[in-house]
N, C-alpha and C positions, 0 to 999 in steps of 0.2 A: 358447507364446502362440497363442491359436488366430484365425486369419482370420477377417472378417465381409463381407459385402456389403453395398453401402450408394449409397443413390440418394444423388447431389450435384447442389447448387446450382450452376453455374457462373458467375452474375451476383455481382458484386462485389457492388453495392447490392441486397440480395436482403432480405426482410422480415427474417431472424434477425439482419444487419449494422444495420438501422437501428434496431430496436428497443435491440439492445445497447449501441449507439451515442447513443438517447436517455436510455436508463437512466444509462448514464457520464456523462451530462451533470448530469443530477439528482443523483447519488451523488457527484460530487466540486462541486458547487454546495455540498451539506449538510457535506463535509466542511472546505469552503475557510472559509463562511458562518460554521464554529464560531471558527476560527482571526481571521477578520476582527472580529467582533464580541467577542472572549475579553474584551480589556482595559474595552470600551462595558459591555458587560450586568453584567458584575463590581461597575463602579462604579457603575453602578446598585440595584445591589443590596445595597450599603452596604459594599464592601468597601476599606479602604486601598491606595495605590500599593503598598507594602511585602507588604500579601499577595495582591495581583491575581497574581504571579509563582507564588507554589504554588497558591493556589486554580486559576488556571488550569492549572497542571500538573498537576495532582491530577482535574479535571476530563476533559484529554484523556486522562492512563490509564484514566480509568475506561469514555472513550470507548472505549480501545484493549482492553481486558482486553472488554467487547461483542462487538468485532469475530473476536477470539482463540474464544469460545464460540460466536458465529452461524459464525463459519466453520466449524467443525466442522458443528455441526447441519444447516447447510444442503446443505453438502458431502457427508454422507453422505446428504441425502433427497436430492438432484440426480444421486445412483446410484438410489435406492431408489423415487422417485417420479416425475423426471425434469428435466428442464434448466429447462425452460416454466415447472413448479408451481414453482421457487424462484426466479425472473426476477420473475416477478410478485410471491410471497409476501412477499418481499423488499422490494420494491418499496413495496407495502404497507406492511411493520413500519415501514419508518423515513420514512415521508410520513406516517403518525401522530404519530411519537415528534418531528417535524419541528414541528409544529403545536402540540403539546404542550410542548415548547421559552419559543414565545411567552408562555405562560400562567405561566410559573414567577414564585416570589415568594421563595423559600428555595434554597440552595445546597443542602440535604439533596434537592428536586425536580429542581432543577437538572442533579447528579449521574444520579437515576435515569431522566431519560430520555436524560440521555447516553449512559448503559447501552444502554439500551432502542432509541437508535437508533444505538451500535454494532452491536449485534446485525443490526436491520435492513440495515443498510451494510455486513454483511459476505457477503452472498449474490450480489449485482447481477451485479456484475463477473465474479467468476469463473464465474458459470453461465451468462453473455453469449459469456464468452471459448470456453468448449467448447462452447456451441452454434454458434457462427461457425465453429468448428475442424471440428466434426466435419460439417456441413452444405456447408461449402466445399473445393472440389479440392484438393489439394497444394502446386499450383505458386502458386494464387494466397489463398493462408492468410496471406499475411502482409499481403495490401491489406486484406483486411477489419478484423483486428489494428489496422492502422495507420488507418482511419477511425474505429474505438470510441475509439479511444487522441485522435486528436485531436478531435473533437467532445465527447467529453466531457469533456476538458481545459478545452474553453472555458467551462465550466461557475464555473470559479474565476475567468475573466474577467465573468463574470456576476454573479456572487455579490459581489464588490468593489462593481459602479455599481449593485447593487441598496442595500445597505447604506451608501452614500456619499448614494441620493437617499431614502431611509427610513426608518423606525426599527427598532434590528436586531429588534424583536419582530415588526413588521408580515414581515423579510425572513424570518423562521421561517417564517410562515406563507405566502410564496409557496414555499419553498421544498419545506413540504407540498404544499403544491394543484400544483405542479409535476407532481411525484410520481404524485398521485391523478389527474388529467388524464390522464397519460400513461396507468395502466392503463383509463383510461372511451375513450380513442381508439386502445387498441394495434391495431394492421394484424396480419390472418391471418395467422400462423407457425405452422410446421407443427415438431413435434417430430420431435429426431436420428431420424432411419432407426436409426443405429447402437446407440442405445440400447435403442430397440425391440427388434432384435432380441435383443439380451442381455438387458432383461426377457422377449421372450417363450419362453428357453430356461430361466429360470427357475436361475441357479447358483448363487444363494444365496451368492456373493462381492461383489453389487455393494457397495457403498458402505463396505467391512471397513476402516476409518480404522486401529484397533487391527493390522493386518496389516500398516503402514508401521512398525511399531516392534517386532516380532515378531523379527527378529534379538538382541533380547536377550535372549530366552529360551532360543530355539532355537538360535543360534547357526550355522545353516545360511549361509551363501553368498549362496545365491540372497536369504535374505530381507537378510541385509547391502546387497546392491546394493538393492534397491526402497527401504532406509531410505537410501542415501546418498544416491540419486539425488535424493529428496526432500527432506535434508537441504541438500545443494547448489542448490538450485534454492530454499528458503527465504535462506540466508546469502547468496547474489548479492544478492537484495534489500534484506538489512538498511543499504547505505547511504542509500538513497532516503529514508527516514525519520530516519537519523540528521539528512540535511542540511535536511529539513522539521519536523523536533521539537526538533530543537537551533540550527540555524544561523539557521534563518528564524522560529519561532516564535518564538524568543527575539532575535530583532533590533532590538528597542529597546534590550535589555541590552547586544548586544554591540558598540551607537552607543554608549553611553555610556563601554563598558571602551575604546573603539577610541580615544573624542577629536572622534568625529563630535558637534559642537554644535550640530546640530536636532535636531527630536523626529525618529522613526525611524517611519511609518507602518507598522504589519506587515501591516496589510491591501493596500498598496500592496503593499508587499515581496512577499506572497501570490501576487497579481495577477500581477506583473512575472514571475515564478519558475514559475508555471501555464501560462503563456503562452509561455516558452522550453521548457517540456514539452510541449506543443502541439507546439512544432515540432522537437522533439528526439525526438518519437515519429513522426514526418512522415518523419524524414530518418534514424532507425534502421530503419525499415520498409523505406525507398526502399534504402538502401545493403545490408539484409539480400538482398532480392532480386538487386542488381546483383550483389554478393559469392557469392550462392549459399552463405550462412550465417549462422547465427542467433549463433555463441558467439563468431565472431571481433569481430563488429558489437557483443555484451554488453561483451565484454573495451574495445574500445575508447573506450566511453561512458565505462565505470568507471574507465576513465584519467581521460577528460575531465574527471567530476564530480568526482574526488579532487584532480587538481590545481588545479580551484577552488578547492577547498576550503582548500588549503593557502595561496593566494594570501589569500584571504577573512578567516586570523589576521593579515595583515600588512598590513593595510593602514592604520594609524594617520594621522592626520591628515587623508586623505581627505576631499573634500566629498561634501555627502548623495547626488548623482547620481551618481558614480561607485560610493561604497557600493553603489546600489539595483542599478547598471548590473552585478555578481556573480548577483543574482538571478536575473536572465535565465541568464546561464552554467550555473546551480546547475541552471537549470530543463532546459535544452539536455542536458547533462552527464547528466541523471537522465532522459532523454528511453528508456529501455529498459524501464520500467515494463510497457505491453503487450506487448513481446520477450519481458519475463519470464513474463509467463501463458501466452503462445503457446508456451514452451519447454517448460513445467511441463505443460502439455494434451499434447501431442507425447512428451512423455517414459514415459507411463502409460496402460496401457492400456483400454478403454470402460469397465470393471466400476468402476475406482475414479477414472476422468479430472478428474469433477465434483466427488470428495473433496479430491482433489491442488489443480483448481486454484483449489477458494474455500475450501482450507485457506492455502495456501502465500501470499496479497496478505495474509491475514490476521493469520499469524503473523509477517507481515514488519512490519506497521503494528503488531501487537501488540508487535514487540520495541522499542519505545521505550518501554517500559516499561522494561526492563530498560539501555538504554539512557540517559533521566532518573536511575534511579536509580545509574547505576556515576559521568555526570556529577558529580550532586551527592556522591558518595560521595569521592571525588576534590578535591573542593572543602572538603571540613572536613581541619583539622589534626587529624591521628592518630600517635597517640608510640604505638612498641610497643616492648617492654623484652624485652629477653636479657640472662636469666641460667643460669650454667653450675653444674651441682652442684659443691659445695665450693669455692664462688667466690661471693664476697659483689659481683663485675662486675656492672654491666647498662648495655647502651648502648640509648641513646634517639636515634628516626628520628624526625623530624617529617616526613612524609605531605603535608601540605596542598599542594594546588596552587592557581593562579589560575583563576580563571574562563575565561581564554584560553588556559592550560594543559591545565587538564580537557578540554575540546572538542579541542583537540590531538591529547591521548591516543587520547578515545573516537575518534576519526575515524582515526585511524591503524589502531585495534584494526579497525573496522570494515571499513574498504577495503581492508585486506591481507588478510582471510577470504575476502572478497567475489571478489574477482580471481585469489585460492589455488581458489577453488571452480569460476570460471568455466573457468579454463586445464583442470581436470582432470573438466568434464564432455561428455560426447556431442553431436556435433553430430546436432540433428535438422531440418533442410532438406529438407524435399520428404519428412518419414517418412511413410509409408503409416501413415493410424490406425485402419486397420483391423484390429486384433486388441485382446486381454484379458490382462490378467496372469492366472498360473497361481498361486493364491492359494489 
């Protein structure tokens, strides 16, 4: 891996922290904003209680399946083109698609610019998170980290009292104009040093996405560890989403299987849950620095959120405040979301940094996809039949599980990958990110 030189920022609040730091605000506003308004717009648009539940599920994959393809795309131009052009471009796609939103009349428009501003919403973040990484000192990578991480946390605090005082059409469209402001006001930011210089040596490896999955061809070693690394640093994530696409978006459902007899706000629920993210990115940040590491501080979140989450199927009879008062938890728990880009930027080296790290938030919110559908797959009774040759025997299993069963499962499958993957990756605290992979 070869060494680079590289001017650094040493100001915590340095123009690449704030701007990233605005951008996160806007990009989880757009992302809270869809969650808070799912059940409002749906019924507006002439859909029954009975299919608000898949229309919206159906809705956020198609969100998620966006995010899955912009992150590549943007990923590999934020090697190819630089940090800056996909902050912005970014930026851009989905403060249209944001806007475009308000104007929908059919569920067929509806879907495509959910599309449309998955896509958008998968660049922000992670070409925020490597330009803060690679622009800031070592020791203090993780303040910056931790101010993107809360400021634009609050962003789903925003998004709830904008749609509580609105209509959710009117909140599409601040949450465009949000967007498009930010890029007509953005403050001088000067692009990575680092990057620079590995475009202007010209190696014709930056942004080789296809070179993370190259061990299955080659079968080499060296390309095994760059997939696993990358592999492990996706699967830590996948609880965050589990507990955001299963436990809290669906929290009217799991008031009614629980016995909670009020209605279940999920936009509240959102709120309350963002907001212990907020400060569960505040106090992973704080404790990574005191600790002097990023993977013991991961490991111990993913405690925290899992055994919410356990507590979260038991709670039967409960009244609505104590229900909501999980969220928070949920939120605290799952408070390692920017630990996880800061890990994933820290782990890879300039050529393909911006690949990794607005691949890896993308494929993590994309795996609720895959995550919805093992849910519900779980949830239908399935008889499968054995039989043996020269044996007229076949026994029959019925499959089906509960609603509060399925979640069960998925969440066990999920957090035990999650915590397997954290224990057996590299600490990287204070890496020097100065060099390249050898690609």
């Amino acid at each position: 891996m070869t060494q680079l030189n590289n001017k650094l920022d040493s100001r915590i609040l340095n123009p690449a922290v704030i701007v990233a730091a605005l951008g996160n605000f806007v990009d989880v506003f757009d992302l809270v904003l869809f969650a808070v308004v799912r059940v409002r717009s749906l019924k507006e648009l002439g859909f029954t209680p009975e299919q608000i539940t898949n229309e919206g599920t159906q809705l956020l994959d198609w969100q998620m399946g966006g995010m899955l393809l912009g992150g590549i795309l943007w990923g590999i131009m934020g090697d190819k083109k630089g940090r800056l052009s996909v902050l912005f471009a970014s930026i851009f796609t989905y403060s249209i698609a944001n806007i475009a939103n308000g104007f929908v009349e059919t569920m067929e428009m509806y879907i495509f610019w959910r599309f449309i501003a998955g896509i958008g919403l998968a660049g922000e973040l992670g070409a925020g998170i490597t330009l803060v990484t690679e622009v800031m000192p070592k020791e203090k990578r993780g303040y910056g980290a931790m101010i993107v991480a809360a400021l634009g946390l609050l962003g789903a605090v925003a998004a709830k009292f904008v749609v509580d005082a609105l209509d959710w059409r009117i909140a599409y469209y601040i949450g465009g104009g949000m967007g498009l402001l930010l890029l007509v006001l953005r403050i001088s930011v000067q692009e990575s040093q680092m990057f620079e210089k590995v475009k202007s040596e010209n190696r014709g490896t930056q942004g080789n996405f296809l070179a993370l999955f190259r061990c299955f061809v080659s079968f080499d070693k060296k390309d095994w560890d760059l997939f696993s690394r990358y592999a492990r640093c996706v699967l830590m994530g996948v609880p965050i989403w589990y507990v955001i696409g299963i436990l809290i978006h669906l929290s009217p459902e799991f008031g009614r299987e629980l016995g909670i007899h009020q209605d279940v706000d999920v936009g509240y629920a959102v709120m309350i849950s963002y907001g212990g993210a907020a400060l569960g990115d505040l106090l992973s940040g704080t404790i990574s620095q005191f600790m002097r590491s990023r993977i013991k501080v991961m490991i111990i979140f993913l405690c925290l959120d899992a055994t919410a989450s356990v507590v979260y199927h038991f709670i039967a009879g409960w009244d609505l405040h104590s229900f909501y008062s999980f969220f928070f938890f949920f939120g605290i728990g799952g408070g390692f979301w920017l630990m996880l880009l800061t890990i994933s930027a820290e782990q890879f080296g300039t050529n393909i940094r911006a690949t990794v790290t607005t691949t890896v938030p993308n494929f993590v919110r994309g795996s609720v996809i895959a995550i919805h559908g093992l849910f519900h797959f779980l949830r239908i009774p399935h008889t499968i039949d054995f039989s043996f040759i020269h044996s007229s025997m076949v026994f029959h299993f019925d499959l089906g599980f509960t609603f509060i069963q399925s979640s069960m499962i998925v969440g066990a499958i999920v957090f035990v990958i999650a915590i397997l993957s954290a224990i057996s990756m590299r600490e990287t605290f204070g890496k020097d990110m100065n060099f390249t992979e050898d690609i």
